[in-house]
C-alpha positions in Angstrom: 30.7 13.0 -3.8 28.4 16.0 -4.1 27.0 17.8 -1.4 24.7 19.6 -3.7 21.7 17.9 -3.1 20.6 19.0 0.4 19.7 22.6 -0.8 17.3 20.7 -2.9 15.9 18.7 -0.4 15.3 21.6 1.7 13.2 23.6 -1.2 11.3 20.4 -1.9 10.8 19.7 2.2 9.7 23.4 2.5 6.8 22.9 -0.9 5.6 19.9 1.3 7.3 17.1 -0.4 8.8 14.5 2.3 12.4 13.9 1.0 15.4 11.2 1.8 18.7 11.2 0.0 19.3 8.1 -2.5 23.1 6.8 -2.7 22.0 5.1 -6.4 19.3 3.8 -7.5 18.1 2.4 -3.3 17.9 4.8 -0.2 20.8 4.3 2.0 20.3 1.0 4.3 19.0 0.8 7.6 21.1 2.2 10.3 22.7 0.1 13.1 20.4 0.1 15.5 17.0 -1.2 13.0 19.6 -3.4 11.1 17.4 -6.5 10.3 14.1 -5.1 12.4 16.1 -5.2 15.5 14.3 -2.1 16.8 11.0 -4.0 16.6 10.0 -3.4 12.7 8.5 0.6 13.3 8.5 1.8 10.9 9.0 -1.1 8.1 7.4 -1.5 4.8 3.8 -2.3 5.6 3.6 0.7 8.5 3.3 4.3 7.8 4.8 7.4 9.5 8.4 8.8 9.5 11.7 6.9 10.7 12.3 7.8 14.4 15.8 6.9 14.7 18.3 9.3 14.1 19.9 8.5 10.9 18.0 7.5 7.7 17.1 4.5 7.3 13.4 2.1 6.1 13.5 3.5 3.0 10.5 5.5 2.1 9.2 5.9 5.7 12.9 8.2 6.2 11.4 10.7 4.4 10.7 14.0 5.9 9.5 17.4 5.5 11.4 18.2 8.8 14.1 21.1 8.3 15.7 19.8 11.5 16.2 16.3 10.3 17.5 17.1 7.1 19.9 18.8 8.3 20.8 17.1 11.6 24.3 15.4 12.2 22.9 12.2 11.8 21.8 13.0 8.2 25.2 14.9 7.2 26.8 12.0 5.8 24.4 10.8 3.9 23.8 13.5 2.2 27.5 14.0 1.5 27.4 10.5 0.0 24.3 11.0 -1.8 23.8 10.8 -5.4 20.1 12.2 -5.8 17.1 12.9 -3.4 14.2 11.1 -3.4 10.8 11.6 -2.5 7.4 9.5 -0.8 5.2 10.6 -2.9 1.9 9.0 -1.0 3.0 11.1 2.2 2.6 14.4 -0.3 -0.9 13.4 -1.7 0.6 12.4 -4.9 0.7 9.2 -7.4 3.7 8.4 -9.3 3.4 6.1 -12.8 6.6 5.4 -13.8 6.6 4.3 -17.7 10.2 2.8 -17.8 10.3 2.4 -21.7 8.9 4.0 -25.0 6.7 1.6 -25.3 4.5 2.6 -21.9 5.2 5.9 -22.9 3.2 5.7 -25.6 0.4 3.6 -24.3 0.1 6.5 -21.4 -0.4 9.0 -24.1 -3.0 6.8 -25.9 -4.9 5.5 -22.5 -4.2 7.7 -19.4 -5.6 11.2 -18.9 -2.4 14.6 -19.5 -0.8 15.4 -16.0 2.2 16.4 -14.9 5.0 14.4 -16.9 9.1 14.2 -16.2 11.6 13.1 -18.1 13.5 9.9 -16.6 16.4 8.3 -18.3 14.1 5.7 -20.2 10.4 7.1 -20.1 8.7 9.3 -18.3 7.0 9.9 -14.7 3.7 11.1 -14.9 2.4 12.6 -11.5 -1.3 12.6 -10.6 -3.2 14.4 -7.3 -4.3 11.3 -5.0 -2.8 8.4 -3.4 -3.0 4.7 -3.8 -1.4 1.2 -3.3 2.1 1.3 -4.5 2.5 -2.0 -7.1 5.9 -2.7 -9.5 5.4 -4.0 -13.0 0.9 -3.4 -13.5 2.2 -3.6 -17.1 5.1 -3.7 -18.9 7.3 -1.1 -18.1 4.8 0.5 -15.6 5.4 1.0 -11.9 3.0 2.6 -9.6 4.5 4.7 -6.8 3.0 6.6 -4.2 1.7 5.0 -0.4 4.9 3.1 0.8 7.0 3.7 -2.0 9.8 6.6 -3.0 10.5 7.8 -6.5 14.0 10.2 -7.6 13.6 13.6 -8.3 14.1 15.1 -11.7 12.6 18.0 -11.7 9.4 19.8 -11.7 8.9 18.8 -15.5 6.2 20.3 -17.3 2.2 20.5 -17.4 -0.5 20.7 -14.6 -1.2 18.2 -12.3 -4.9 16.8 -12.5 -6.1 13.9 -10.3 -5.4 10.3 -10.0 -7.9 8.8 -12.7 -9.9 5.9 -11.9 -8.2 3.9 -15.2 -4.9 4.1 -12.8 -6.0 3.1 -9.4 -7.7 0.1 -11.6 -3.9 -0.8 -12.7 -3.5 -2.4 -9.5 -6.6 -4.1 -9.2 -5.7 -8.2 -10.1 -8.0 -10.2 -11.7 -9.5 -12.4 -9.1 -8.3 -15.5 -8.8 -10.2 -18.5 -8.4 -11.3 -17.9 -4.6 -10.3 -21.4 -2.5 -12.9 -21.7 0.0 -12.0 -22.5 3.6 -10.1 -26.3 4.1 -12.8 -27.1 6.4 -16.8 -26.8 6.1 -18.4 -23.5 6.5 -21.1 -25.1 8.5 -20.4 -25.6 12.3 -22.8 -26.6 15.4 -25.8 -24.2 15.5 -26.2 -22.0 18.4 -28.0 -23.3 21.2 -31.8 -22.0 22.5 -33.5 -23.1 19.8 -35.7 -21.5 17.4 -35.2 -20.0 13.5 -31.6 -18.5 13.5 -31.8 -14.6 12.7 -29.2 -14.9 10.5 -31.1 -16.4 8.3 -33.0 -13.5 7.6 -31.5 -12.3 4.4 -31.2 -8.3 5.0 -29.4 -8.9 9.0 -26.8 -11.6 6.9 -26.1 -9.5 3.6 -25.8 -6.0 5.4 -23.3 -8.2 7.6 -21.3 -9.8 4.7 -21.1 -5.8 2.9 -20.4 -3.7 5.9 -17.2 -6.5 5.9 -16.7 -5.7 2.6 -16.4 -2.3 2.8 -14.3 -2.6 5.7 -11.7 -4.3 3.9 -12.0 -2.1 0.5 -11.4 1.0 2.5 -8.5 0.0 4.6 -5.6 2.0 3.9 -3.0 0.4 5.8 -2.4 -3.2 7.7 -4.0 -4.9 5.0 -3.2 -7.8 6.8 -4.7 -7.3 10.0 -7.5 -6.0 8.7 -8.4 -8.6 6.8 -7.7 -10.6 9.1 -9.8 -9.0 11.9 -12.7 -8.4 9.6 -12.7 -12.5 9.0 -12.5 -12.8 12.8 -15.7 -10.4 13.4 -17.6 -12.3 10.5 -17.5 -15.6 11.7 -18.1 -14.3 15.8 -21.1 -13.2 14.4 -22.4 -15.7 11.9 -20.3 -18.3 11.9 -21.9 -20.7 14.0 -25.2 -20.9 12.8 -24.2 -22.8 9.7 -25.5 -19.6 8.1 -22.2 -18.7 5.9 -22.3 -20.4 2.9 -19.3 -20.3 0.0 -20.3 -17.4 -2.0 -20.0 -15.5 1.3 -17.0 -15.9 1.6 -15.8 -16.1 -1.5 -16.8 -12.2 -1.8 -14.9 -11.6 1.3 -11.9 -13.6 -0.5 -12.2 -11.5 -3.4 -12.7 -8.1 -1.4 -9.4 -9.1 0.4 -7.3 -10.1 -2.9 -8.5 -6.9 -4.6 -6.6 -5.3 -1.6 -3.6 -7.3 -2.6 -3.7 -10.5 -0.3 -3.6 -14.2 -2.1 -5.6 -16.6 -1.9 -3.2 -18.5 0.3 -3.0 -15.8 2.8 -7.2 -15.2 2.5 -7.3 -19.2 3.3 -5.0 -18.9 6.3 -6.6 -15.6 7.7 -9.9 -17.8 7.8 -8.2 -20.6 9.3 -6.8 -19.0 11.8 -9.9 -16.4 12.8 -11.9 -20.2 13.0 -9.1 -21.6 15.2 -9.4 -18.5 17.5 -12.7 -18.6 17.5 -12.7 -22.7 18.6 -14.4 -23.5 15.9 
């Protein structure tokens, strides 16, 4: 056991990096009373902010710049049992691409603007100013690390930090699958009162369809829910003027996959917004 490691924590915490000790490889499991989300899932591994319960626990979300938690009771025994501190890396503004072999090493050094780099064990970590989706295996050998994800200390390494190119954030960016429209017909009952639908008129439907869009590209957090919310808003207000055709929502599909969902989970989001909406 070493008890080394809190001093470190403490330096990092006070430089503004939010810290958690590791007892290997994985943060140190949750504590009794969030064992299996029994304290209601806050926070888990889609919600941000730092662990409120008094030990560590939720992984990445345990990390804290807080003096007073490092060094609480609570935390004592983990850090006596710790093997190495880790860091969140999104909560300190910062990306993390970990190249886990020579081989991304190398294509780094041929594709990805100089930063920050630290030695690991098999590659490098090459830190860049900004923060981003976290995503495991982009490439071979390359992990990204930064919103919702921790990554080990080793060290300041060497070399300036410069910011998070756009050639990384497109790392987690899928290709778009084929987009699998709605089980059931766009086109519902039109709207009683008569007279032209104003939906129809291109500029009301398209600045509709992009403001969504946007809504779902910018979200940050609660991808999910957003997505999900965004499909419910949509279809309250153009959904039952037969009005949405496919390609509408086939850009909403593909907003919300670039974001990370599937197309299964874009399908059921529809589904279920339609359902609430009695449609």
């Amino acid at each position: 056991m070493s008890v080394t490691h809190l001093p470190t924590a403490l330096e990092l915490a006070a430089a503004g990096l939010p810290v958690l000790p590791l007892r290997g490889k994985v943060p140190f499991g949750n504590c009794h009373a969030c064992a299996d989300n029994a304290c209601g899932g806050r926070p888990n591994m889609k919600a941000a902010g730092p662990c409120e319960c008094p030990a560590p626990c939720h992984a990445w979300a345990a990390a804290t710049t807080d003096p007073r938690i490092l060094t609480s009771p609570a935390w004592a025994s983990a850090w006596r049992k710790a093997v190495a501190v880790a860091y969140h890396p999104g909560g300190a503004g910062l990306t993390v691409v970990d190249l886990d072999n020579l081989a991304a090493v190398a294509w780094a050094r041929e594709t990805l603007p100089p930063t920050r780099t630290v030695p690991t064990t098999r590659g490098e970590h090459w830190i860049y100013r900004g923060t981003m989706q976290s995503a495991n295996g982009v490439r071979d050998g390359v992990d990204i690390k930064s919103a919702m994800a921790y990554a080990r200390w080793l060290g300041h390494g060497t070399g300036t930090i410069t910011a998070l190119p756009d050639v990384v954030r497109a790392l987690t960016v899928k290709e778009p699958s084929p987009v699998r429209p709605a089980p059931h017909p766009i086109t519902v009952p039109a709207q009683t009162g008569g007279g032209e639908c104003r939906h129809r008129t291109p500029a009301y439907l398209e600045r509709g369809i992009a403001m969504a869009e946007q809504r779902i590209t910018e979200a940050r957090s609660a991808i999910h829910n957003t997505v999900y919310r965004t499909f419910l808003a949509v279809l309250s207000a153009h959904g039952r003027c037969g009005c949405l055709t496919d390609a509408h929502v086939a850009r909403l599909f593909t907003a919300a996959q670039a974001k990370g969902e599937s197309p299964r989970h874009c399908t059921d989001a529809w589904t279920n917004a339609r359902t609430a909406l009695g449609m």
